[in-house]
C-alpha positions, 0 to 999 in steps of 0.5 A: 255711533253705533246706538244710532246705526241700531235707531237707523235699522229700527226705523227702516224695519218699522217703515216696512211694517206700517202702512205707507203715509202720503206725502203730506204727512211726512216729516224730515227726521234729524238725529238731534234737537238742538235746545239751545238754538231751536235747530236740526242736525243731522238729516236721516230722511223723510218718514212720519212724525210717529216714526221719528219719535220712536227716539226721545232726542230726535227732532223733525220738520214738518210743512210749516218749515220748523224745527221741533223737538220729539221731546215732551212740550217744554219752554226754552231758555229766555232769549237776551235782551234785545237793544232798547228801542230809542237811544235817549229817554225811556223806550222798551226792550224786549226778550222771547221763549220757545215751546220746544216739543209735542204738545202745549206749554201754557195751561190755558186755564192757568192765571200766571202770565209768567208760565204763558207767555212767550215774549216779555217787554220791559221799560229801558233808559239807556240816556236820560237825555237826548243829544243836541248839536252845537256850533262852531266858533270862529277859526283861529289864526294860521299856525307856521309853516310845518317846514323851514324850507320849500313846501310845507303844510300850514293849519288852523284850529276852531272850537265847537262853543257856539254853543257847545252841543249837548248830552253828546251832541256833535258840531258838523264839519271838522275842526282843524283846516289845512293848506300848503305854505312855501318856505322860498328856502332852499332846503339841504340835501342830507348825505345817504349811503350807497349799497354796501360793496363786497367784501375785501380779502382775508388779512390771511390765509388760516387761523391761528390758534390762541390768536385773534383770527383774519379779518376783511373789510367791505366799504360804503359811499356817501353818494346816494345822495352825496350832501349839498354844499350850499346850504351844508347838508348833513354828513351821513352818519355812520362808518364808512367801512365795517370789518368781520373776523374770517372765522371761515378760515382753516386752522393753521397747520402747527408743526410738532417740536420736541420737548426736553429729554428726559433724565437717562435711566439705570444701566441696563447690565450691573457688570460689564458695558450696558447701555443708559436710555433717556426719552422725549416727546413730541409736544413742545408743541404737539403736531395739530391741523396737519402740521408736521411731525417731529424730525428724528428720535424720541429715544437715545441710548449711551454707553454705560461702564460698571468696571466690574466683570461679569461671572462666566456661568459653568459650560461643559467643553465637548466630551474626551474619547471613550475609554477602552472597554472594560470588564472587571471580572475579566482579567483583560480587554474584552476582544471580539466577544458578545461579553458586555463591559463598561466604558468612560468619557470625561469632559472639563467644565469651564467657568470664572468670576464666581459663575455658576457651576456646571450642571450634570456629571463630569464623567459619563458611563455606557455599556460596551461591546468591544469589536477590535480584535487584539491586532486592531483589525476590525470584527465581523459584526452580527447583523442581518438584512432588511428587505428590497427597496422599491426598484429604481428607473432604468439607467445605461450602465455598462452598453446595457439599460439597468435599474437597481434595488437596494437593502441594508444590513443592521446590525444585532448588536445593542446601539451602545456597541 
């Protein structure tokens, strides 16, 4: 495509170039000579002979109307043979060339006619005889009647003998001549069916599973036309009713139903009462298609007995009181005095059937100050304030609106006082 477009430009630069030629000398230019056929394609315009020759492959159309090539002067393929001139007996065929561009083909000074020539006659046979006609014998007798009863059709048969024809002759008219018969039979009428009606219900309303699904029918009447009695016609063949499975139908709903239960497990507890479980499961069968699940349990339990007791494992029970506050290098309680000393608790650890012991110590020991003087009245106790609190809302005390901030005293002892 684009080798023709650059062969387009060149051509319109060179027309602007050359000096403009009459009408007579130009010539319609085609991008292509078709060898083959001696025909144009593809019309460019109208520009001289010279101009369109600037392309080896182009061809052109001069006044003369035909289609020539810009190639040098070469002959074309032979023609075909055309039909031979006579259909029997010798005639002559013949085939053509052309002289395909610029230029001659034939040498004039050249003695072989097969490098001048243009057209080629040769002698042809293609029957060594000619057809003759031949003549029809006499008819022959009528054949019976094409029906046994009414109307039919009755024919007779002739033979082209007299003489028979010759090299494919033929004889004029046909062999074979028809005409109506009658029977004077009445002829049976032949039961046929009617339309199909429509079809009936399903024998149910789902499809079971595993099972042969609902079927419906649909019937037919021999009625169009019913067989004739006198004489008999023929019953029509076939059923009168034919049936199809309702495959359109939802499947049944099928309900679950449980299963056997299964063997109770171990008890849960190896001393004491513990409990045995055992299980089932819903699929004898399982709920399908929207069928309804299984009615209670899937697990069970009972009561199982090891008659064994269970060993009660160590527990404290709560720590007794503090003993007094001691202290070794005195000779007597300590009363009223920062002096520190000791002081004991016990508690008990209860346990049987071989539990495990308690974990900790039965006795605990702690620091000690002792604040009770010897007639058991309390001690003053060292402490000092904290600061005031935020002060409180106003609220009627006494005929009179008060609010109240407060402090607390802590004590500078140890918290093991």
């Amino acid at each position: 495509m684009v080798y023709k477009m650059l062969l387009v430009f060149c051509l319109l630069c060179i027309l602007f170039l050359l000096p403009e030629a009459t009408d007579s000398q130009l010539v319609s230019c085609y991008y292509e000579f078709d060898r083959h056929t001696g025909s144009c394609h593809g019309l460019i315009g109208n520009v001289t002979q010279d101009e369109c020759c600037l392309s080896y492959y182009y061809g052109f159309r001069d006044e003369s109307g035909e289609c020539k090539s810009c190639r040098k002067a070469s002959w074309s393929a032979w023609s075909p043979w055309s039909p031979c001139s006579v259909s029997c007996l010798k005639g002559v065929k013949q085939r053509r060339r052309r002289c395909d561009g610029i230029g001659e083909c034939q040498d004039p000074k050249s003695k072989d006619k097969a490098k001048t020539q243009t057209q080629q006659i040769t002698v042809c046979e293609d029957q060594d005889c000619c057809p003759e006609q031949g003549g029809w014998a006499e008819w022959g007798e009528w054949q019976p009647c094409s029906a046994t009863c009414e109307n039919g059709t009755t024919v007779r048969h002739r033979n082209c003998s007299n003489p028979a024809p010759i090299c494919g002759g033929l004889c004029d008219g046909q062999s074979l001549e028809a005409k109506p018969c009658e029977t004077k039979v009445v002829c049976p009428t032949h039961g046929g069916w009617s339309e199909w009606g429509p079809w009936g219900p399903c024998s149910g309303t789902c499809r079971k599973e595993g099972s042969v699904p609902p079927s419906q029918q649909r019937r037919r009447s021999c009625t169009n036309p019913p067989p004739s009695s006198d004489p008999a016609g023929r019953p029509c063949p076939g059923d009168e009713s034919e049936s199809q499975d309702c495959d359109f139908l939802v499947m049944c709903a099928i309900d679950g139903n449980w299963g056997r239960w299964g063997p109770l497990s171990e008890c849960s507890v190896t001393c004491g009462v513990g409990q045995e479980f055992r299980s089932r499961s819903c699929d004898s069968p399982a709920p399908k298609y929207g069928g309804r699940p299984c009615v209670g349990d899937s697990s069970a339990s009972e009561v199982c007995k090891t008659h064994k007791p269970c060993p009660v494992h160590g527990e404290w029970e709560e720590w007794g009181e503090w003993g007094p506050c001691d202290k070794t290098t005195y000779s007597k309680p300590i009363s009223c005095t920062k002096k520190t000393g000791s002081q004991s608790r016990r508690r008990v650890c209860f346990r049987d059937f071989d539990g495990a012991p308690c974990e900790g110590s039965i006795v605990d020991h702690r620091h000690c100050y002792d604040l009770t003087d010897t007639k058991d009245r309390p001690c003053k106790k060292p402490g000092q304030y904290t600061e005031w609190g935020e002060w409180g809302f106003c609220e009627p005390r006494q005929g009179a609106l008060k609010r109240i901030r407060e402090r607390v005293c802590v004590h500078t002892l140890p918290e093991f006082e």
